[in-house]
C-alpha positions in Angstrom: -5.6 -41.9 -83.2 -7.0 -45.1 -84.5 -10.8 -46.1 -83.5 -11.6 -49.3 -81.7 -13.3 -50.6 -84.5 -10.2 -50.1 -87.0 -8.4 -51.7 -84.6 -11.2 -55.1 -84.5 -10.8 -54.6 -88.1 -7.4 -55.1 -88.6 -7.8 -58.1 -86.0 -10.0 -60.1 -87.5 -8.2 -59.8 -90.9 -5.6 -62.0 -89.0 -7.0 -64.1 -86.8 -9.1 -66.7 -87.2 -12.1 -67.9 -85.2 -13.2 -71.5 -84.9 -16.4 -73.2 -83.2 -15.8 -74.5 -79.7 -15.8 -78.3 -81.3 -13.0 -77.4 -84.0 -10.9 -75.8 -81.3 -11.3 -78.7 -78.9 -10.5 -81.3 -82.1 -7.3 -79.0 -82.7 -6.1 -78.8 -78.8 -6.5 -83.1 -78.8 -4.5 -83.0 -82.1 -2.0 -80.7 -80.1 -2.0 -78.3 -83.1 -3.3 -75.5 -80.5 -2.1 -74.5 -77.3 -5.4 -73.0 -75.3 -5.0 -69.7 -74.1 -7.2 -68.7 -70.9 -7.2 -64.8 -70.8 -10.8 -64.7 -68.2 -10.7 -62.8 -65.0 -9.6 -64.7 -61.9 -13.5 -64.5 -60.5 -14.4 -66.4 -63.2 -11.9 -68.8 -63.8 -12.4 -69.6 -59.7 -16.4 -69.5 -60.7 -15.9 -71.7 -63.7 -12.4 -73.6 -63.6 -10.3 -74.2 -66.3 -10.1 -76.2 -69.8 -7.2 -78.9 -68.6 -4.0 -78.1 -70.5 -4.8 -74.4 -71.1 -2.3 -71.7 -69.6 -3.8 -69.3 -67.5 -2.3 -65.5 -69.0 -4.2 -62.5 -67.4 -5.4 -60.3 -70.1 -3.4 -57.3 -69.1 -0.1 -59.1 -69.6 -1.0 -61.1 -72.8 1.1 -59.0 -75.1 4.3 -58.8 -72.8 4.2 -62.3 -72.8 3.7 -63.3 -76.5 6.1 -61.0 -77.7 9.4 -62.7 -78.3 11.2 -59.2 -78.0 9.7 -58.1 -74.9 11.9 -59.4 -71.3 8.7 -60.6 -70.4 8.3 -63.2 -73.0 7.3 -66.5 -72.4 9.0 -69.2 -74.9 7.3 -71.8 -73.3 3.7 -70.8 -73.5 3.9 -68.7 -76.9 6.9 -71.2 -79.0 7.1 -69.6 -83.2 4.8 -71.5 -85.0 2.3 -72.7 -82.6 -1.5 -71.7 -83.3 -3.4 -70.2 -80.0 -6.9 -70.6 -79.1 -7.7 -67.5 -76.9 -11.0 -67.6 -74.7 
């Protein structure tokens, strides 16, 4: 079984993490879609970024993955960069 910290390991070796201001420059350019994976008390607490797609956490990987029934081609296109907050 693989620890939770292997797992963050082998995460960050592919992802990349940005400051707020770079991923807000990127979403204007359009070269990110924004990724909203928060509870619903919170998003009704705080709102939402404009533009961003509203995925619940527990469903992130059905929907992103292109071989799953779930997938959604819309929100998750190849080749587009995510921001996830």
């Amino acid at each position: 079984m693989r620890k939770a910290a292997d797992m963050i390991a082998a995460a960050n070796d592919i992802i990349t993490v940005v400051t707020a201001e770079d991923a807000i420059a990127m979403h204007e350019k359009g070269e990110v879609s924004f990724i909203d994976i928060r509870e619903m008390p919170e998003l009704d607490a705080n709102g939402k970024i404009p533009g961003a797609h509203r995925i619940p956490r527990a469903m992130l990987e059905f929907f992103a993955d292109p071989t799953h029934p779930l997938y959604k081609e819309d929100i998750f296109p190849a080749g587009k960069l995510f921001c996830f907050y």
